[in-house]
Each structure stands twice: as structure tokens, then as C-alpha cells.
N, C-alpha and C positions, 0 to 999 in steps of 0.2 A: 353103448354108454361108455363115455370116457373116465376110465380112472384117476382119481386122486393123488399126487406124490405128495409127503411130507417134504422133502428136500427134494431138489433137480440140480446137479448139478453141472456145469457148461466145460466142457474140456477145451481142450488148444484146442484150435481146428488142424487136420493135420490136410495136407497139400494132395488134391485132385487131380494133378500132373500127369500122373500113368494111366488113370479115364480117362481123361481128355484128349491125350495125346495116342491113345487105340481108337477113340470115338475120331479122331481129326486123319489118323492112316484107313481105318477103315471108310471114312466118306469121298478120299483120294482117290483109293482105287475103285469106290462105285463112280467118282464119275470119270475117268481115266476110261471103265469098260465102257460106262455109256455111251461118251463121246469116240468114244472106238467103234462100237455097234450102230450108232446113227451114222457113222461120217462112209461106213462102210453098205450099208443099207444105204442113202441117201446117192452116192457118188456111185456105187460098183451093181445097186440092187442086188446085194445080197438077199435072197432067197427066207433065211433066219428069220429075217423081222420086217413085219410090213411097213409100208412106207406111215402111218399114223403113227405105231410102235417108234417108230425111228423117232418122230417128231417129242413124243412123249417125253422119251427119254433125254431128249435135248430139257425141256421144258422143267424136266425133274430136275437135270443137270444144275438148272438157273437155279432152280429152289434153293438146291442144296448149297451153291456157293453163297447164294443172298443169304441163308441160312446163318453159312458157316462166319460171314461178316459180319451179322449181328451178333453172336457170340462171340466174334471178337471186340467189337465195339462196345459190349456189357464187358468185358475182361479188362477194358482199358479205364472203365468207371468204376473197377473192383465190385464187380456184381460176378459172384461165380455160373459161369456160361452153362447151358443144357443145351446139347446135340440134339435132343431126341428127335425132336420134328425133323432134324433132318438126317434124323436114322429111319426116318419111317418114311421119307419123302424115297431114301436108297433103299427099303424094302419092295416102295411098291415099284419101281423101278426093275428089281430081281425077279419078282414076280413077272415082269412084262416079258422077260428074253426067256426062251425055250431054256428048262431043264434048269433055270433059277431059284427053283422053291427051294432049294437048300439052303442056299445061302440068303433068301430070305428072312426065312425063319430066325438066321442066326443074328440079324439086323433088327428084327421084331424081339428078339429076346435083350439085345444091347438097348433097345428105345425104352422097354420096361425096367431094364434093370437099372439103367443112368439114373434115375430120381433116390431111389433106396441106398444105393451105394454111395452115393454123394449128401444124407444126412448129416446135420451138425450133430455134432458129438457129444452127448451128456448121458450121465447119471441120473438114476430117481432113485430114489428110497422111500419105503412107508412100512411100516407094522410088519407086513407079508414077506417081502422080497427087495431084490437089487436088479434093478433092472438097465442096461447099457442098451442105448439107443442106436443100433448098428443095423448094420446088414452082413448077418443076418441077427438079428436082436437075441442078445444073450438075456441069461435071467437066472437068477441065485436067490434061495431060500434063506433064510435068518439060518437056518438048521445047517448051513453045510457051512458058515463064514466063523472064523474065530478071532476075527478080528475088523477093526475099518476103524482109521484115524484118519484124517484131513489137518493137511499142517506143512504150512511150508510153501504154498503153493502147489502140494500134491495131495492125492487122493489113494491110498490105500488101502485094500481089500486082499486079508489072508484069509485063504479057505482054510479046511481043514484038511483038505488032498494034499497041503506045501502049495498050492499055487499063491501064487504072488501076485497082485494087478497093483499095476503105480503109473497113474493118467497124472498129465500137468493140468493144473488149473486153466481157465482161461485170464479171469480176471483177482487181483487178490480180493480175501476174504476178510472180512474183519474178524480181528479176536473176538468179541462175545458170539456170532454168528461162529464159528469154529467150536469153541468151547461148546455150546449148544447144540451141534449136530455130533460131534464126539460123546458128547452123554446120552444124542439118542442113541445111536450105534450102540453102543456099552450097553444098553437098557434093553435093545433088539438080542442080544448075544445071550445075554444073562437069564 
């Protein structure tokens, strides 16, 4: 059952750059190996990987780069890109070469983690708690906050440990909507 928020509110989105660009070096070097293990298998019969294996891996190869050009192609129409598919096209790939499962796994945890970590960024609030839509998703009780104004374009939440949290808005807010989630907060606190 999905919960209810009184308020949600939409932060900047902040810049995916440093994913994308581990998810764009690590799908490099899977096919860099691949086309290293097929072209050495294929031409030298390398022993390592049988001739189907070899093919495989060619074939992953294609995925991955067709992959990796529709998420460029979604980047150029400002649709934020997902790897995944072709972190998992480079897992099973690792899977196929002798002594790979390691560094599959680690391609299988990068295919899971891309969607979580790549969340748009908001606030909820209702009666109960403060809830920040992250990964990995924070959550604050009314009981520990001693404060939360909205105003300005930002969003302020003091605990009562000294922390501090101050998110930018995404879009502005109107004055009576401000005012009005500032008095629930106050009424949350009190």
C-alpha cells in the first residue's frame, strides 16, 4: 500500500555525470575485453573460450554499443539515459569468459543500482515524518526536527542534532502555498 504525503516537494535535480560516465568507462572496458577474447579465440584458437563463446561475446559486443547509442540518442533529446541493459548485456558477457563471476556480479550490482541512484529528488512530508527520496532514502521523525521553513526558493530542515539540510527548490512556489506548508511544519514541531 502506497502512502499518502501531505506536501512532496521537487528539488533541483542534481547532475548524473559521475554514473553515467563509471556506467560509459565500465561498458568500454567490457567490450575492449570482449573483442580481445573473441578476436583471440577466433584468429589464434585460444583454448580460454570456445569458438560459440567467442561469437557470443561479439554479439554482446553489438548490444552493448547499440545500447550505449540509444542512450546517447535519449541524452541528445534531454531524456536522462539508463545503462542498465547494457550492464547486464556486460554481465552476461563475464559470466561467459573463465573466472569472470567476479566481475560480473559487480556489473549486476551496477545494473540494479543505476535506476535508485538516478531518482528525481523530492521531499514528502505528512503528520508522521520527513521523508527524502534518495538512495539510499532518508527519513526524519517530527520528534528529532526543530525546525523546516520553505522560503526563497529553498527548503530548510533543522534537526535538533545542529544538522542543517538546505535543498534548492526546483520550481518557485507561490506565497500562499509557502505560507501554508510553513504553518504545517510549525503545527508538526509544536
Amino acid at each position: 500500500m502506497t502512502k499518502t504525503y501531505d506536501y512532496i516537494i521537487v528539488l533541483k535535480k542534481k547532475s548524473f555525470e559521475l554514473v553515467d560516465n563509471i556506467s560509459k568507462l565500465m561498458l568500454l572496458m567490457s567490450v575492449a575485453a570482449f573483442l580481445f577474447d573473441a578476436y583471440a579465440t577466433l584468429t589464434f584458437k585460444n583454448t580460454k573460450l570456445s569458438e560459440s563463446s567467442a561469437w557470443l561475446l561479439l554479439c554482446l559486443s553489438a548490444a552493448i554499443i547499440g545500447w550505449w547509442v540509444f542512450c546517447y540518442l535519449q541524452q541528445k533529446r534531454g531524456v536522462a539515459p539508463y545503462y542498465r541493459f547494457a550492464l547486464m548485456f556486460a554481465a552476461w558477457g563475464w559470466i561467459t569468459i573463465p573466472s569472470g563471476l567476479g566481475i560480473a556480479l559487480v556489473y549486476l550490482a551496477a545494473c540494479f543500482l543505476e535506476k535508485p541512484v538516478k531518482v528525481p529528488p523530492e521531499v514528502a512530508f505528512d503528520s508522521e515524518e520527513i521523508v527524502f527520496n534518495s538512495f539510499p532514502q532518508k527519513r526524519y521523525n517530527w520528534s528529532v526536527v526543530s525546525n523546516v521553513v520553505l522560503k526563497d526558493g529553498l527548503v530548510s530542515i533543522d534537526l535538533k542534532n545542529n544538522k542543517l539540510i538546505q535543498k534548492a527548490v526546483d520550481e518557485a512556489v507561490p506565497t500562499e502555498i509557502e505560507a501554508e506548508f510553513n504553518s504545517f511544519c510549525k503545527e508538526r514541531i509544536q
